[in-house]
C-alpha positions as CSV (number, residue, x, y, z in Angstrom):
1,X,102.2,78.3,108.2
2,X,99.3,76.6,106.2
3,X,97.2,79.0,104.0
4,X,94.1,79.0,105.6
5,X,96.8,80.2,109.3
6,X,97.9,82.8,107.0
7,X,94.8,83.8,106.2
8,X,93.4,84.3,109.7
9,X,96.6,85.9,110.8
10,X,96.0,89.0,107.9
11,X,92.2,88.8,108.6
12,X,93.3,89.2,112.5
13,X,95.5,92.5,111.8
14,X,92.6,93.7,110.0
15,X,90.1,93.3,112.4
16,X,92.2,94.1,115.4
17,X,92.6,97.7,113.5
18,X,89.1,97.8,112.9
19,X,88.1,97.4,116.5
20,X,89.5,100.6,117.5
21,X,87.8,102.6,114.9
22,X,84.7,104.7,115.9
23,X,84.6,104.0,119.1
24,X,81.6,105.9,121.2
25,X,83.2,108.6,123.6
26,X,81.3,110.7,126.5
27,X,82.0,113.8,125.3
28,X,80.2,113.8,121.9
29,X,76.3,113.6,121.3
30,X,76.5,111.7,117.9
31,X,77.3,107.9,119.6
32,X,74.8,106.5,117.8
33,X,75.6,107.2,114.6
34,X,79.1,105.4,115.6
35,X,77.5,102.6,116.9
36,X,75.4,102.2,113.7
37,X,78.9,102.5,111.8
38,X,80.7,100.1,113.7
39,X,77.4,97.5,113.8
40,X,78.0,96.8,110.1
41,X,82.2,97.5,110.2
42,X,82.6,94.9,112.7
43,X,79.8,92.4,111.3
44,X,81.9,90.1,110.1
45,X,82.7,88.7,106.3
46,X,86.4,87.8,104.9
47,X,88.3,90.7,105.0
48,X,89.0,89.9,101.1
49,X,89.6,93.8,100.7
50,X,92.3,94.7,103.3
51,X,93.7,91.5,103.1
52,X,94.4,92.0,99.3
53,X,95.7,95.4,100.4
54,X,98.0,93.5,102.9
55,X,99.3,91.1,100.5
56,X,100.2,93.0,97.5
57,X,102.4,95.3,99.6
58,X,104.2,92.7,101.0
59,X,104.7,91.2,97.8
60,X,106.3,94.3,96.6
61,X,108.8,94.8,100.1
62,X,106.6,97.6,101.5
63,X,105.8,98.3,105.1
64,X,102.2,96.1,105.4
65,X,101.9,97.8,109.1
66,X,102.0,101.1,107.1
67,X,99.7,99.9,104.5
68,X,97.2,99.1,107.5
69,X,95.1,101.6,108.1
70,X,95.4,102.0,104.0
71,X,93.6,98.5,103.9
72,X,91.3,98.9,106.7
73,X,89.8,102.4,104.5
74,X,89.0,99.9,101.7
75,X,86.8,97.8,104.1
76,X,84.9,101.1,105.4
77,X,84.1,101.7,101.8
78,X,83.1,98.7,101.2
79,X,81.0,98.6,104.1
80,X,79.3,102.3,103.1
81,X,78.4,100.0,100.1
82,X,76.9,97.1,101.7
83,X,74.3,99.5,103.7
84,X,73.2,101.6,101.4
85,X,72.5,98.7,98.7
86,X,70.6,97.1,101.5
87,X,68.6,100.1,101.6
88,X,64.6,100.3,101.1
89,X,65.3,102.5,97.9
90,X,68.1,99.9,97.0
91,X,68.2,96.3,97.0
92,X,65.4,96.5,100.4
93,X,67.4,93.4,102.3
94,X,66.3,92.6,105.7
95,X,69.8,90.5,106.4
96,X,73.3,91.2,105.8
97,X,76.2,88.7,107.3
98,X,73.2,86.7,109.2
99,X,72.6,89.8,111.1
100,X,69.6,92.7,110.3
101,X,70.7,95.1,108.5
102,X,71.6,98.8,109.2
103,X,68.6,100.1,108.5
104,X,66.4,97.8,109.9
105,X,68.4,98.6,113.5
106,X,69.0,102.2,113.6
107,X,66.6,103.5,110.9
108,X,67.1,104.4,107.5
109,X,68.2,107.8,108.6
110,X,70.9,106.9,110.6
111,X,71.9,104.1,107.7
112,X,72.2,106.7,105.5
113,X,74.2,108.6,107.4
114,X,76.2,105.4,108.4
115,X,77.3,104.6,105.1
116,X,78.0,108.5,103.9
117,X,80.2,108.7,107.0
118,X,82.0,105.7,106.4
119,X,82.7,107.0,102.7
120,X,84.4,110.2,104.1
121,X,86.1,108.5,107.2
122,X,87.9,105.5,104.6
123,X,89.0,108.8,102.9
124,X,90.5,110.5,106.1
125,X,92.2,107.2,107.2
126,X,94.1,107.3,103.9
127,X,95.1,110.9,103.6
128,X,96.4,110.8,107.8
129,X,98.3,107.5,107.5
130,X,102.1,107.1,107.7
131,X,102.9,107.0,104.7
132,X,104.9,109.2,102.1
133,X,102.5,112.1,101.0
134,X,102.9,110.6,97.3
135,X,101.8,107.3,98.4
136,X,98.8,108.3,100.5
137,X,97.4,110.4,97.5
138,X,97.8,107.8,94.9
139,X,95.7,105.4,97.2
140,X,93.3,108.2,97.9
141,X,93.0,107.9,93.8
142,X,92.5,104.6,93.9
143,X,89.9,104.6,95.7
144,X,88.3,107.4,94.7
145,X,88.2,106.6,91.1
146,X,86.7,102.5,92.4
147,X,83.9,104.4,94.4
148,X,82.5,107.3,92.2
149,X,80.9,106.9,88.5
150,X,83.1,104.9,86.9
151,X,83.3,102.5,90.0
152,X,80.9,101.2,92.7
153,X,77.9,104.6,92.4
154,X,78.2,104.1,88.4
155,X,77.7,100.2,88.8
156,X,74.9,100.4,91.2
157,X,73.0,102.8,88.9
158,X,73.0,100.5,86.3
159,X,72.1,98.0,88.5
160,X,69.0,99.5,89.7
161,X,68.1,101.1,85.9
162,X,68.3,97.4,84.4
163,X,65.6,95.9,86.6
164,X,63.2,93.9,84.8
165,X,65.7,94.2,81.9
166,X,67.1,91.4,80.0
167,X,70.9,92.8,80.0
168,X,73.1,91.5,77.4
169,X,76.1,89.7,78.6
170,X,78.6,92.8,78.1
171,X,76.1,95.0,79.7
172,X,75.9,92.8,82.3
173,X,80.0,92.1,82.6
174,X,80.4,96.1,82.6
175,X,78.1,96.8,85.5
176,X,79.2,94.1,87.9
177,X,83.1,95.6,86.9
178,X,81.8,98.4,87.9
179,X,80.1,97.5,91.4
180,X,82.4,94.4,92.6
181,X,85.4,94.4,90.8
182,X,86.0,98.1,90.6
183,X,86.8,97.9,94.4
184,X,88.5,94.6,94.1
185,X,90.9,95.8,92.0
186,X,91.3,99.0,93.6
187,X,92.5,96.9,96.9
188,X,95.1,94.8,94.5
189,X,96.6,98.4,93.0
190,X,96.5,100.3,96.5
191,X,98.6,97.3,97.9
192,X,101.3,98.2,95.7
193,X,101.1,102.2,95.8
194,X,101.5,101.8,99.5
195,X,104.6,99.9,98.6
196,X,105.6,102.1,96.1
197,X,106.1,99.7,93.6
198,X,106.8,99.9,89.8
199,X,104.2,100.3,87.1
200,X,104.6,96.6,86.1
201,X,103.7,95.0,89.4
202,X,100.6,97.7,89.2
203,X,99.6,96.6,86.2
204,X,99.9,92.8,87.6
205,X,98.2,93.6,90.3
206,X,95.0,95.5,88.2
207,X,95.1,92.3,86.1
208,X,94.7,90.0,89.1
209,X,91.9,92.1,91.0
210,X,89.7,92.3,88.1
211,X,89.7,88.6,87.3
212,X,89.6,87.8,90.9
213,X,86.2,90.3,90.7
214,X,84.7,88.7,87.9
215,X,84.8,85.2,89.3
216,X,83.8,86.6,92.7
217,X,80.9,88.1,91.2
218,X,80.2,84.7,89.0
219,X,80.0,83.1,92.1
220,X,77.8,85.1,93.7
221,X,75.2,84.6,91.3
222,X,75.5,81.3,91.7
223,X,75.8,81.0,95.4
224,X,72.5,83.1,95.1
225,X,70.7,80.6,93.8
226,X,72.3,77.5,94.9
227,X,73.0,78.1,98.5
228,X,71.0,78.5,101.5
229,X,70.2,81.5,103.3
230,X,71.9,79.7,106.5
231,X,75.1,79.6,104.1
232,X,75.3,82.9,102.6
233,X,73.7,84.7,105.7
234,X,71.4,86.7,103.7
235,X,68.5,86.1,101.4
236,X,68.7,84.1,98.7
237,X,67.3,84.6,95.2
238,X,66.7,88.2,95.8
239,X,68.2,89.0,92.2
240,X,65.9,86.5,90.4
241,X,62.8,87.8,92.8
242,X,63.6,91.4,91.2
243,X,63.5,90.9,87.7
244,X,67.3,91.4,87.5
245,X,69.7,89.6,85.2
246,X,72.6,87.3,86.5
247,X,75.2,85.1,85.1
248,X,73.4,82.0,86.1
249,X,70.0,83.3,84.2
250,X,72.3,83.8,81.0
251,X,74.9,81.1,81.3
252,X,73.3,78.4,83.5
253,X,75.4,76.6,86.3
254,X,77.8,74.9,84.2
255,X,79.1,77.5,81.9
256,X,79.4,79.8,85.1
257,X,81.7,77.4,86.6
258,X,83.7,77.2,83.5
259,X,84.2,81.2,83.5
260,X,85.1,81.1,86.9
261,X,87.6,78.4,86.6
262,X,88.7,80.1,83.7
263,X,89.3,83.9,85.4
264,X,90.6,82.3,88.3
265,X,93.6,80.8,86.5
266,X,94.0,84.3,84.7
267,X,94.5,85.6,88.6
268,X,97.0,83.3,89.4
269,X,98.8,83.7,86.1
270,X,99.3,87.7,86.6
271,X,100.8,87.5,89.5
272,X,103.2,84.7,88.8
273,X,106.2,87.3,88.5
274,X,105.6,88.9,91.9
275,X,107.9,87.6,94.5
276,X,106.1,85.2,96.6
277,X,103.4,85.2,95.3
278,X,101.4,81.7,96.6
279,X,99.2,83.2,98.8
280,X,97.4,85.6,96.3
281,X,97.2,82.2,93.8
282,X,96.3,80.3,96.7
283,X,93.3,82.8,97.5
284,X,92.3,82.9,94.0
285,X,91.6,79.0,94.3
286,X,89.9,78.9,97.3
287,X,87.1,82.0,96.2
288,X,86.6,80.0,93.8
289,X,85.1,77.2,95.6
290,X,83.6,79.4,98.7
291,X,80.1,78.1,99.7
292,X,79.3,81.8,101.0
């Protein structure tokens, strides 16, 4: 199979998982706060997450259906994420995946309570899986540790403290660690504590998910300004509108391409002694040239 059939065959397990999850039942009153949740689950987007999840546990001979519902609780954390920094008191988007977001469907109420539920049902999934009891609470750390204050929450505190603040470059490198690579690299270590693989191919996995975030995150910025709102199916230049420092407003486009380039060959490097490990250098590549 070609990459990009690879691709849509992981991104298919995913969202075949995902479509089962939450679904509305007749005998509870609280439907719509599952059809809220699964609104912005089943949205759309990559799958980049779960699929990372996916991959590094094959790469390290584990059982990827296993490892399933193990990936598919990264996306419902990152999906809590995605609504609340949408939110009025957050980032106050209108459009998420070229759809409405949450809150502007169901309330900010509901939203709210969308995302929070999300948070504890990505735990749940993890901690009532399949596999080993070792394996199910290392991943649980994972995660954990990529959501709370050193992770995702700490990151978009920062984010919303430095408005209309001219953030260094390291200030600026440590927050978006914190909210976009933090959970990217959490997906390339849970892969291989689902496998129950060795420190090594941990630490090769860690190295690969947070240069993979930081060119992600590169890109974003300058997708942001560069791209249309057709493309990226949300608004565009809502960072610059808000006073907030990016890459692009320190670096300019051409330096940011450079650092992209140049943490996307660090990705494909660290995982170089993995067995089989073309797909994950192959992925690396293509985020770096993604037009959305």
């Amino acid at each position: 199979m070609s990459f990009q059939e690879q691709l849509a065959a992981r991104q298919a397990e995913v969202e075949g998982w995902l479509q089962q999850a939450f679904q509305p039942r007749a005998d509870i009153r609280f439907n719509g706060l599952l059809e809220a949740m699964r609104y912005s689950l089943l949205a759309g987007g990559k799958r980049l997450r779960p699929v990372l999840v996916l991959e590094f546990c094959r790469c390290c001979g584990g059982d990827v259906e296993a490892a399933l519902p193990v990936a598919c609780a990264v996306e419902m954390l990152h999906t809590y994420s995605l609504i609340h920094d949408d939110l009025p008191c957050m980032d106050n988007d209108d459009l998420r995946r070229g759809k409405p977001t949450n809150h502007k469907v169901y309330g900010e109420c509901t939203a709210v309570l969308a995302g929070d539920a999300l948070q504890a049902e990505a735990f749940r999934t993890i901690l009532t899986s399949s596999l080993p009891a070792d394996r199910r609470a290392a991943c649980a750390a994972a995660l954990a540790e990529a959501a709370g204050t050193d992770g995702i929450c700490g990151g978009q505190f920062l984010d919303m403290a430095e408005e209309e603040k001219n953030s260094t470059d390291s200030e600026l490198t440590d927050l978006q660690a914190r909210k976009t690579g933090s959970l990217l690299m959490a997906a390339c270590r849970m892969g291989v504590l689902a496998a129950g693989g060795t420190p090594a191919q941990e630490r090769a996995a860690a190295a690969y998910g947070m240069a993979v975030g930081a060119a992600f995150q590169i890109r974003d910025d300058m997708l942001d300004e560069l791209a249309s709102e057709a493309e990226l199916g949300k608004p565009i230049g809502s960072d610059k509108a808000q006073g907030k420092t990016t890459f692009m407003t320190l670096y300019g486009a051409e330096k940011c391409a450079a650092l992209v380039k140049e943490y996307t060959d660090a990705a494909v490097s660290a995982v170089s002694g993995l067995q089989n490990p073309d797909f994950l250098q192959t992925l690396a590549l293509s985020l770096a040239d993604r037009t959305h």
